[in-house]
C-alpha positions, 0 to 999 in steps of 0.5 A: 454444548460445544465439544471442546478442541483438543490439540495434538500433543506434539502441538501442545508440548510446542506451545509450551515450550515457545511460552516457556522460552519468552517468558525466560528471554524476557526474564533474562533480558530485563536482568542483563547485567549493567557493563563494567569495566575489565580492569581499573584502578581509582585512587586520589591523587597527590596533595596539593594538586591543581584543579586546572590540570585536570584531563582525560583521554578521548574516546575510542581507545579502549580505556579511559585514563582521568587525571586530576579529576574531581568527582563532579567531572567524574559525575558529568562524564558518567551522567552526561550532564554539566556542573549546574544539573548536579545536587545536593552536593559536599564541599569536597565533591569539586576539591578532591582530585583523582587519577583512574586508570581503566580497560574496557573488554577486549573488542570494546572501542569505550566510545562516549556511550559505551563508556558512560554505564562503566563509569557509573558503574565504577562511581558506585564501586569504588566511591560507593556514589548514591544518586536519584534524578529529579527534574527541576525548573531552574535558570538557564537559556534556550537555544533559538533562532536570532531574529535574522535566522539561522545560518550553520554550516553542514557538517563536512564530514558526514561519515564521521563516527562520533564528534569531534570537540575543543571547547576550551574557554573562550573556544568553540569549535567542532564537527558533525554536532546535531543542535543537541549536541551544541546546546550542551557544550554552551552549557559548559561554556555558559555556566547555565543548562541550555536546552534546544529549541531551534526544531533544526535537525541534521548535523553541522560544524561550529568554528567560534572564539568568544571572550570567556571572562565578560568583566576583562572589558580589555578584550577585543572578543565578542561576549559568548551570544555576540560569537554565537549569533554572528557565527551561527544566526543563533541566540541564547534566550535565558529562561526556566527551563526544565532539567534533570537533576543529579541529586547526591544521596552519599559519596565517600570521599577515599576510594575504596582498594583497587 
């Protein structure tokens, strides 16, 4: 029979003491509370308001500012997603407009990722918005390349922090975007979910207008895929593809007080 080893004290006191400390690390790690923001204020705004009026301010400034927003902008933003990944949705969900005007934690930029977790956050707060995500085979296009290949240009601005937008209908243009990034703005612009499939890594600048309404035949602007494979040697291949969904459990329509 063996004799059993037998550590020192000092060293049996020490290997309790390092379990013990993981075990709490862990244990804290897994409950660190989500970010909110510092100070906001959410209410809706004046009747009769238009929807096309709607804006926000870009990123990097410490506080987000949204007027005119319908809660299914504010759902994009907070889930980075575009109209089509959204479920289950009530009418009012696109009709009802609000102003917020909120302040992150001093020495917090609110970046575009930074901001997401706060605004969900502030969603479940004030609107008390439940939510689950499932993933769903739905129509939409995939991004690829044209039969002559791709031809995009390399970002020129490679130290940029961020990117750089302005895809107003019928406008397609910004700066150090990853094929990722430029699948998700066609989304927007499409109307339909477009997912990447070009395997193009890197980051490049997209300059392009295109005719946004296809039935105005008095325009002399190419249709969205023209402008995109002649600009970029890309094209939009429509498919099913496979999305995550937003899918509305509840949402009141009247924030609750500041």
């Amino acid at each position: 029979m063996r004799p059993k080893l037998r550590l020192p004290h000092s060293i049996r006191h020490l290997v309790l003491c390092t379990l013990l400390l993981s075990f709490l690390y862990a244990a804290s790690a897994q409950t660190l509370p989500s970010p909110n923001f510092e100070v906001a204020t959410t209410k809706p705004a004046q009747p009769g308001t238009d929807t096309s009026t709607g804006s926000w301010n870009y990123p990097g400034t410490g506080r987000f500012i949204a007027t005119h927003l319908s809660l299914t902008v504010l759902i994009q933003l907070a889930y980075d997603v575009d109209n089509s990944q959204i479920a289950n949705k009530p009418g009012w969900l696109d009709t009802n407009l609000y102003d917020i005007d909120a302040k992150a934690e001093d020495g917090i930029p609110l970046t575009r990722d930074e901001l997401r977790p706060r605004l969900r956050n502030l969603l479940h707060e004030r609107f008390h918005l439940v939510v689950h995500t499932e993933t769903r085979s739905i129509r939409g296009y995939a991004l690829v390349a044209a039969k002559g290949g791709a031809h995009l240009i390399p970002t020129k601005k490679p130290d940029f922090r961020g990117d750089f937008l302005d895809i107003s209908p019928g406008q397609m243009r910004g700066f150090h975007w990853t094929m990722a990034q430029f699948a998700k703005y066609l989304s927007r612009a499409e109307g339909f979910p477009v997912v990447d499939e070009t395997g193009i890594a890197g980051r490049y600048d997209v300059d392009f207008t295109y005719n946004p309404k296809p039935e105005d035949t008095s325009s002399n602007l190419p249709s969205l895929n023209e402008a995109l494979e002649q600009s970029t040697g890309l094209q939009l291949k429509e498919r099913k593809v496979p999305v995550e969904t937003i899918v509305i459990d509840s949402a009141d329509k009247v924030p609750t007080a500041n």
